[in-house]
TIKOLDREN-622604 format. One record per residue (C-alpha): residue number from 1; x, y negated, z. Coordinates in pm, 1 decimal. Each point is the difference from the previous one (the first is absolute). Example, Ala and Ser with C-alpha at 12.3 -4.5 7.8 and 13.67 -1.06 7.14 Angstrom:
2
ATOM | i | xx | yy | zz
ATOM | 1 | 1230.0 | 450.0 | 780.0
ATOM | 2 | 137.0 | -344.0 | -66.0
This chain:
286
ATOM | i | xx | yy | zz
ATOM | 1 | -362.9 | 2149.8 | 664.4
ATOM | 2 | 99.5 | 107.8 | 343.7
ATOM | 3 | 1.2 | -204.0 | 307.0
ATOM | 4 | 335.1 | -21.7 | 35.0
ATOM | 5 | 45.0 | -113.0 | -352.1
ATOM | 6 | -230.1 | -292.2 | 72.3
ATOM | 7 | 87.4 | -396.8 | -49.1
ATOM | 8 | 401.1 | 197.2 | -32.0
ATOM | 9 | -83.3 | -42.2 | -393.4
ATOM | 10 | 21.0 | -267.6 | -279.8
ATOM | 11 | -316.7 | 79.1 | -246.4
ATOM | 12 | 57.6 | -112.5 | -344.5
ATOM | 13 | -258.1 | -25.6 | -267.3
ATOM | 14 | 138.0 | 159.3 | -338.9
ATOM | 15 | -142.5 | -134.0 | -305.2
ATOM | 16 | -104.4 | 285.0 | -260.2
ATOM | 17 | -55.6 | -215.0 | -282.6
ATOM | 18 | 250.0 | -292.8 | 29.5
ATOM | 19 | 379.1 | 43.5 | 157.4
ATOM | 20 | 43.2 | -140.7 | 357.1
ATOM | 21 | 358.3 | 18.8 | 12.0
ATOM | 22 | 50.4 | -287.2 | 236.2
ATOM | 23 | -241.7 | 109.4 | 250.5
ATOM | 24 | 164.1 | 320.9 | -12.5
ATOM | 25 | 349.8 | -176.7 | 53.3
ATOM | 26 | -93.9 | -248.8 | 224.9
ATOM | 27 | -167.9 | 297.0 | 265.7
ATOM | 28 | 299.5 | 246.0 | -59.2
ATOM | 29 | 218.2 | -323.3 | 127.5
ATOM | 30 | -238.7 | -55.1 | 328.1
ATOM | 31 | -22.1 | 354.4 | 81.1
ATOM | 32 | 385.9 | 44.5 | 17.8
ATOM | 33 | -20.9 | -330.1 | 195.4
ATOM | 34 | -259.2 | 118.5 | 207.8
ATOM | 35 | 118.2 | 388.1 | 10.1
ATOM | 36 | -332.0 | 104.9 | -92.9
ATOM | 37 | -165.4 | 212.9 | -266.8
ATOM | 38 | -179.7 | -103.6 | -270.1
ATOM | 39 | -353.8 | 196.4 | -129.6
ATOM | 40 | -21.9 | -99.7 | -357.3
ATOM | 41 | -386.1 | 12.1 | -100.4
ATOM | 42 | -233.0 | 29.2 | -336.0
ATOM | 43 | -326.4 | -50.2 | 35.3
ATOM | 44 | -222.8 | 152.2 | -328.0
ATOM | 45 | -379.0 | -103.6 | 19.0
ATOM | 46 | -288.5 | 266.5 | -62.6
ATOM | 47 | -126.2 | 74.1 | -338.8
ATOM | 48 | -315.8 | -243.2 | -139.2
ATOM | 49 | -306.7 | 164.5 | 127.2
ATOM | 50 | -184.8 | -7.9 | -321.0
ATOM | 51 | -212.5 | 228.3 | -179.8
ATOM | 52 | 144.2 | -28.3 | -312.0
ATOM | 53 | 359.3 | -38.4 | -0.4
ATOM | 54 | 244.0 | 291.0 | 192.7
ATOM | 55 | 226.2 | -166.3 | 217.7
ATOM | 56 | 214.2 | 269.0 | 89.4
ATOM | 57 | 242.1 | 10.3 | -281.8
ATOM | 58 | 56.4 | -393.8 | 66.1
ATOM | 59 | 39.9 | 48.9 | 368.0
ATOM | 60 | 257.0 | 334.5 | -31.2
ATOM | 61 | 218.6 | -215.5 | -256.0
ATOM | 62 | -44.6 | -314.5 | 231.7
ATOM | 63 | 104.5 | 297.8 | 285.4
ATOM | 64 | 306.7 | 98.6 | -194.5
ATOM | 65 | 145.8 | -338.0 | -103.8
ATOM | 66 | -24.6 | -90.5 | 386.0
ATOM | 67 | 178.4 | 287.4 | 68.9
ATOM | 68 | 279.3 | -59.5 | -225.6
ATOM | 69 | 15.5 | -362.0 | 114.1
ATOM | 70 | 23.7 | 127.4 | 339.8
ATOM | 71 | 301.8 | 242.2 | -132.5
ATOM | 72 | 186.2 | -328.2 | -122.9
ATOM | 73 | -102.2 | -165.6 | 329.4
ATOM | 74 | 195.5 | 221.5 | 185.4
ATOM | 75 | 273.8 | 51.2 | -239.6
ATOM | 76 | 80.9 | -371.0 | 12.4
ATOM | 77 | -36.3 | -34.5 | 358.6
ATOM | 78 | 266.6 | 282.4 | 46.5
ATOM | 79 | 246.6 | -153.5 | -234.8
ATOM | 80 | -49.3 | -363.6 | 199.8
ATOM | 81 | 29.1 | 121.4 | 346.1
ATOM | 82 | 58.4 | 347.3 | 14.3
ATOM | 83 | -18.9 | 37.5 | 398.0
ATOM | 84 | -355.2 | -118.8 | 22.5
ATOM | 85 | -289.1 | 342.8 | 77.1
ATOM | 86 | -234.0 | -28.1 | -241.0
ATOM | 87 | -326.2 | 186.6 | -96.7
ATOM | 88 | -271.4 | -66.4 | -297.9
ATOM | 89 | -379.8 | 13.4 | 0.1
ATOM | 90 | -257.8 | 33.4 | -252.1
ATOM | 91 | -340.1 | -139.7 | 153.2
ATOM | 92 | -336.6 | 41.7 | -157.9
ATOM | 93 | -182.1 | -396.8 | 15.3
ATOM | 94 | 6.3 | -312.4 | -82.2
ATOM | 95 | 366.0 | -122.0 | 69.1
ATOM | 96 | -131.1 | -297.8 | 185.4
ATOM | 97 | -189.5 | 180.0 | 243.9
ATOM | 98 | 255.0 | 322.6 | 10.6
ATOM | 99 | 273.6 | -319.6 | 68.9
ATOM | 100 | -168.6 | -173.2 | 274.3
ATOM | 101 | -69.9 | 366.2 | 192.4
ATOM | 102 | 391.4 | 93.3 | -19.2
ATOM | 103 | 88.9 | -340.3 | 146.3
ATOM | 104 | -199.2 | 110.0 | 315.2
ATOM | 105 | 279.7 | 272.3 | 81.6
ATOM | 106 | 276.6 | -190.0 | -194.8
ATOM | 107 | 268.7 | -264.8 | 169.9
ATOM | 108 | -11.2 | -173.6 | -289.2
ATOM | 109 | -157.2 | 5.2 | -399.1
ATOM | 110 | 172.4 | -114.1 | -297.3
ATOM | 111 | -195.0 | -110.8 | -303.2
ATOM | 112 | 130.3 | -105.5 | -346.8
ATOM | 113 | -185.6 | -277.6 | -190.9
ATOM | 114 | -172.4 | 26.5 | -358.9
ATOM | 115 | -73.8 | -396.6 | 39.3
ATOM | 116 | -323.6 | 53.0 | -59.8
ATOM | 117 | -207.8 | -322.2 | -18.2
ATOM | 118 | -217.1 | -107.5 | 326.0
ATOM | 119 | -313.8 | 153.3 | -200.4
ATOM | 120 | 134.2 | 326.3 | -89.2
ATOM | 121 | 158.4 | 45.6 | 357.2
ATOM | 122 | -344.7 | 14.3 | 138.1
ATOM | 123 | -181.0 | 185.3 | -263.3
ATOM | 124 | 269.6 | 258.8 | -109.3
ATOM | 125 | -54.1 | 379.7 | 110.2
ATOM | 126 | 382.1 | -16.6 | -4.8
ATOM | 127 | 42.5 | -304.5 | 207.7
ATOM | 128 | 240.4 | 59.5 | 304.7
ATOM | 129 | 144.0 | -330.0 | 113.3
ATOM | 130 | -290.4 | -187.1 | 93.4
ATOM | 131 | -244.6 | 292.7 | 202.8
ATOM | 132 | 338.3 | 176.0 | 147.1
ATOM | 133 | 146.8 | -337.6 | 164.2
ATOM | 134 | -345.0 | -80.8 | 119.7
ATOM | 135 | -98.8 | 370.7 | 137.4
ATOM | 136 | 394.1 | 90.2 | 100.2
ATOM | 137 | 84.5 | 34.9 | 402.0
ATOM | 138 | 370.8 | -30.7 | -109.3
ATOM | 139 | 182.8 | -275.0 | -167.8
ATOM | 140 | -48.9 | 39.8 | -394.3
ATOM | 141 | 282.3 | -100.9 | -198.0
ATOM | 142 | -98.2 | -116.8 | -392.0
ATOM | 143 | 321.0 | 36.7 | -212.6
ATOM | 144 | -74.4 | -153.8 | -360.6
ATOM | 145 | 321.1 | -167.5 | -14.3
ATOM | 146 | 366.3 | 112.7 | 115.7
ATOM | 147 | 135.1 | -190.2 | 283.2
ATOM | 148 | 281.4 | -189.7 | -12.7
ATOM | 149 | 267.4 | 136.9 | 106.1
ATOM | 150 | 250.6 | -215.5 | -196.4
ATOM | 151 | -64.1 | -296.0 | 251.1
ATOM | 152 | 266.6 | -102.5 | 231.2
ATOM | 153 | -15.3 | 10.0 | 271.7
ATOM | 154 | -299.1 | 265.7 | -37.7
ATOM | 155 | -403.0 | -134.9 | 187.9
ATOM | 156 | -358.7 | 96.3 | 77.6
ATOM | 157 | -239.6 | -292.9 | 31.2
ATOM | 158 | -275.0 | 68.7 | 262.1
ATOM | 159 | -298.1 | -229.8 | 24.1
ATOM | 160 | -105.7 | -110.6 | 330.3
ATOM | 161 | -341.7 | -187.2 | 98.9
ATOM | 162 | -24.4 | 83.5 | 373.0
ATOM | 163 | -267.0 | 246.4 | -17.8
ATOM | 164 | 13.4 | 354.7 | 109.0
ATOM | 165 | 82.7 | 159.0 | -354.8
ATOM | 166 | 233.5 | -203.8 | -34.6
ATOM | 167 | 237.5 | 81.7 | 310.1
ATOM | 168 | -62.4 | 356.9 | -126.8
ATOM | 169 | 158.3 | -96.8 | -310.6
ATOM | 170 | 300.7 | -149.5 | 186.8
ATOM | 171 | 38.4 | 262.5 | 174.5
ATOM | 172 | 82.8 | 270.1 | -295.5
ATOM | 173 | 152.4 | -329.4 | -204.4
ATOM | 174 | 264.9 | 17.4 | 291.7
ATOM | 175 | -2.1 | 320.8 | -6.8
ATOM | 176 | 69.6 | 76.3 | -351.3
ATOM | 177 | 288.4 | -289.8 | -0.1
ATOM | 178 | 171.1 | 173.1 | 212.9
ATOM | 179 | -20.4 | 301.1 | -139.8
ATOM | 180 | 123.5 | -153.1 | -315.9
ATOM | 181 | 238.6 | -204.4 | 170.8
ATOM | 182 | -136.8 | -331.9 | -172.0
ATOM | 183 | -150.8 | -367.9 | 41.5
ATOM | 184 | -319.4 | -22.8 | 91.1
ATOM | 185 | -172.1 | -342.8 | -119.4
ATOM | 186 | -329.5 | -55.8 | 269.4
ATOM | 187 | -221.8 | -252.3 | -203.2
ATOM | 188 | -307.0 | -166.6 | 120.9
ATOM | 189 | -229.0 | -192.1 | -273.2
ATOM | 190 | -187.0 | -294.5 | 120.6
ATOM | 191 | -304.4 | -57.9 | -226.6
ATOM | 192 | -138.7 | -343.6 | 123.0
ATOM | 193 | -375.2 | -78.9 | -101.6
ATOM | 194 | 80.4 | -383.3 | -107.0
ATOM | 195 | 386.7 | -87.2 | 97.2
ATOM | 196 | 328.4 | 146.7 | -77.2
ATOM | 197 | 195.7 | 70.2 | 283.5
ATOM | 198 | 375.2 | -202.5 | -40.6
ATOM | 199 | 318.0 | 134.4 | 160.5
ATOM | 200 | -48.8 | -354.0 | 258.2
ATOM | 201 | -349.9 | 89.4 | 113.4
ATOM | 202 | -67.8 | 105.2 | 400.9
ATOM | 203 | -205.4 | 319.4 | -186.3
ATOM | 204 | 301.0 | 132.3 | -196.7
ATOM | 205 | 231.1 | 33.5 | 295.0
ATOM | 206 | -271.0 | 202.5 | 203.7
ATOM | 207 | -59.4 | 229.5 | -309.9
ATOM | 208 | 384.7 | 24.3 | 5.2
ATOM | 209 | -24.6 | 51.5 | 381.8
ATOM | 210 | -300.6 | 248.3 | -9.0
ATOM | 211 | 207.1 | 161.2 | -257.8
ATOM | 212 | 322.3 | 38.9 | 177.3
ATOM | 213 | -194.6 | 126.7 | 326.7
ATOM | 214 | -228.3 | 207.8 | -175.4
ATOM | 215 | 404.2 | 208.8 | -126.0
ATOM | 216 | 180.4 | -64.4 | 290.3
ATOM | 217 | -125.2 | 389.1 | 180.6
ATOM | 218 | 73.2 | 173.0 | -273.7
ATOM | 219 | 323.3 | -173.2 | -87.8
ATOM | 220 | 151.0 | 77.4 | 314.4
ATOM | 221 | -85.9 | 354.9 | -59.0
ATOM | 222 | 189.4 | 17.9 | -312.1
ATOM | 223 | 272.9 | -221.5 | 57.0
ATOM | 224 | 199.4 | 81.5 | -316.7
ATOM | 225 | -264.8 | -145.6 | -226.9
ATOM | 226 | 73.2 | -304.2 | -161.1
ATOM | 227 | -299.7 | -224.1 | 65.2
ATOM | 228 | -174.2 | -312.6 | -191.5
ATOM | 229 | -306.8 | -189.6 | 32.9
ATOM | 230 | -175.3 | -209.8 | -246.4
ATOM | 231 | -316.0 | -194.5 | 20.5
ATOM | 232 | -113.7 | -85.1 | -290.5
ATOM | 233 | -296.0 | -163.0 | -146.5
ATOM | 234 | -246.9 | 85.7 | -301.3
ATOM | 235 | -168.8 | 320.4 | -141.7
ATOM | 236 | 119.3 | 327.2 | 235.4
ATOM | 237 | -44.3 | 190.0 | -247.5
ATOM | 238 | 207.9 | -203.9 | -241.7
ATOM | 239 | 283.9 | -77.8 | 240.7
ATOM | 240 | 67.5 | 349.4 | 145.1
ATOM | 241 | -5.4 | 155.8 | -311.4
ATOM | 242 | 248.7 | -311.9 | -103.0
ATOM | 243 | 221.8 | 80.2 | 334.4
ATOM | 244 | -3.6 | 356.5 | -101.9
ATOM | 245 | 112.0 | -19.2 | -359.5
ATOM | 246 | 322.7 | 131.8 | 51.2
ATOM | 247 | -44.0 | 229.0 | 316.9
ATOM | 248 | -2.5 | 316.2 | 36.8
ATOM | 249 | -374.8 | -3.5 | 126.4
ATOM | 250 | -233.4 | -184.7 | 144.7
ATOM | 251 | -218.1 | 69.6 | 333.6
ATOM | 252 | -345.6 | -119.3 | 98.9
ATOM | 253 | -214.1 | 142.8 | 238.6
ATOM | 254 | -375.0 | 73.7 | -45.6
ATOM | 255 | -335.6 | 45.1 | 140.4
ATOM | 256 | 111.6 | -267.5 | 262.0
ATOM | 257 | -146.1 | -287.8 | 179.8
ATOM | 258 | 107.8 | -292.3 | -194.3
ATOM | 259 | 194.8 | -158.1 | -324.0
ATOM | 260 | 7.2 | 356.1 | -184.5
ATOM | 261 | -369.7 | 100.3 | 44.2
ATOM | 262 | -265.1 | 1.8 | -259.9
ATOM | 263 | -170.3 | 212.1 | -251.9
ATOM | 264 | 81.9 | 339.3 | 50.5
ATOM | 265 | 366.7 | 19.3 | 18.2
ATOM | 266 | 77.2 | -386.1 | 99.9
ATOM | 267 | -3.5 | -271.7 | -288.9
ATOM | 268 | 374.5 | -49.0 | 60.1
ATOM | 269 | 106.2 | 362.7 | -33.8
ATOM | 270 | -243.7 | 63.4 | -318.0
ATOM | 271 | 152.2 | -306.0 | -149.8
ATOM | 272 | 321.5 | 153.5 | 85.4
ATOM | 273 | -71.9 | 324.6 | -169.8
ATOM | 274 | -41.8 | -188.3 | -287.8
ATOM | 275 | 263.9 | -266.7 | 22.3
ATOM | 276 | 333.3 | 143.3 | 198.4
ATOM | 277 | 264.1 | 56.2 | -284.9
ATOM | 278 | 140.4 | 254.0 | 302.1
ATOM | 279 | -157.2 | 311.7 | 192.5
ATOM | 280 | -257.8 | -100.5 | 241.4
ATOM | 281 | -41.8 | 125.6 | 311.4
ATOM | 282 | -331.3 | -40.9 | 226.9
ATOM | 283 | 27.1 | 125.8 | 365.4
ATOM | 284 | -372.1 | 32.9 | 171.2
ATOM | 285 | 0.5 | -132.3 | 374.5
ATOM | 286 | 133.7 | 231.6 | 236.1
């Protein structure tokens, strides 16, 4: 990939084995928003090293039915948005690690979801979500639901905690609303140790003001967004993925100072993963 080619591109991940059709759709949509091209990417693992078995004839049929499934990639990409530039890649590697280096030259990487459980995220050879968000330089977006575009009028849901990942994430949530020319729900989640927090209580108004201050830059960049805050208390994980039930996709940021920290991709955005019934999008700090 030439220089010039560099973060100009949306990398997507294509599935050999299982159909990633709204991946596929949902980064042909952003790269006509965007105006930028899309590499669409298979990733086939070496052959077992063993002294017994031949891996080759596994590994060339593995090599032609990612090929094919890169054929179809491209096929249904042109037939969604036929003005979009794209070009296909067979890589040799473990798609994780083949992934996370193409998100180091990509503006952005788009990942469908096999809902794998928490155990078989970490131990799969397959696994993308998990080790791509947490190794990506560029927001990752997880589609392993459609969004929703029948709502009216049309939102993202962004989740803000104050800390640095976080005004990345409002940042591209802002972005992206305006692109879309949508709502854009800003939620903060208070998780008190012993009390709830009431609508009444001193604490609740300066989330709500934290929240509105913490929006008010980037509102007045993008003064056509339509813009609502929430402060809500409970679970984060719970009540963003709640909010975000029927958006079009929800933001978080990652690898932050603060609410969304934890683990190795943030507690909030694995649970997200996991939970959003909508594409997820995780921005790292800027």
């Amino acid at each position: 990939m030439s220089t010039t080619q560099e973060h100009r591109e949306i990398v997507v991940g294509v599935d050999p084995v299982r159909e990633g059709r709204l991946a596929l759709a949902w980064a042909a949509d952003e790269a006509h928003r965007r105006g930028l091209a899309l590499r669409l990417v298979v990733a086939v693992p070496p052959p077992h090293d063993t002294r017994h078995v031949d891996g080759a004839p596994r590994h060339q049929a593995l090599v032609r039915k990612g090929e094919d499934a890169l054929r179809a990639a491209v096929d249904l990409v042109g037939d969604r948005q036929p003005d979009v530039r794209v070009g296909a890649e067979s890589a040799d590697g473990f798609p994780a690690a083949v992934m996370a280096d193409m998100a180091r030259r990509a503006s952005m990487v788009v990942l469908g979801s096999r809902r794998l459980s928490r155990t078989e995220e970490f131990l799969s050879a397959g696994s993308l979500v998990v080790p791509v968000t947490a190794r990506a330089r560029c927001p990752v977006v997880v589609v392993g639901d459609a969004e929703h575009v029948t709502q009216d009028p049309a939102y993202l849901v962004v989740g803000v905690d104050g800390s640095e990942s976080s005004r990345s994430a409002l940042a591209f949530a802002f972005e992206e609303a305006d692109l879309r020319r949508c709502d854009l729900r800003a939620v903060a989640v208070w998780q008190p140790p012993v009390f709830t927090l009431r609508a009444g209580d001193a604490l609740f108004h300066a989330e709500r003001r934290l929240l509105a201050e913490a929006t008010a830059g980037w509102a007045e960049k993008h003064p056509d967004v339509r813009l609502t805050h929430e402060v809500l208390t409970g679970s984060p994980v719970e009540l963003l993925a709640e909010a975000a039930e029927h958006a079009l996709a929800v933001v978080v940021g990652r690898r932050g100072r603060g609410g969304y920290t934890g683990m190795r991709v943030g507690s909030v955005v694995h649970g997200l993963l996991h939970r959003a019934h909508c594409p997820v999008i995780t921005v790292p700090t800027r």
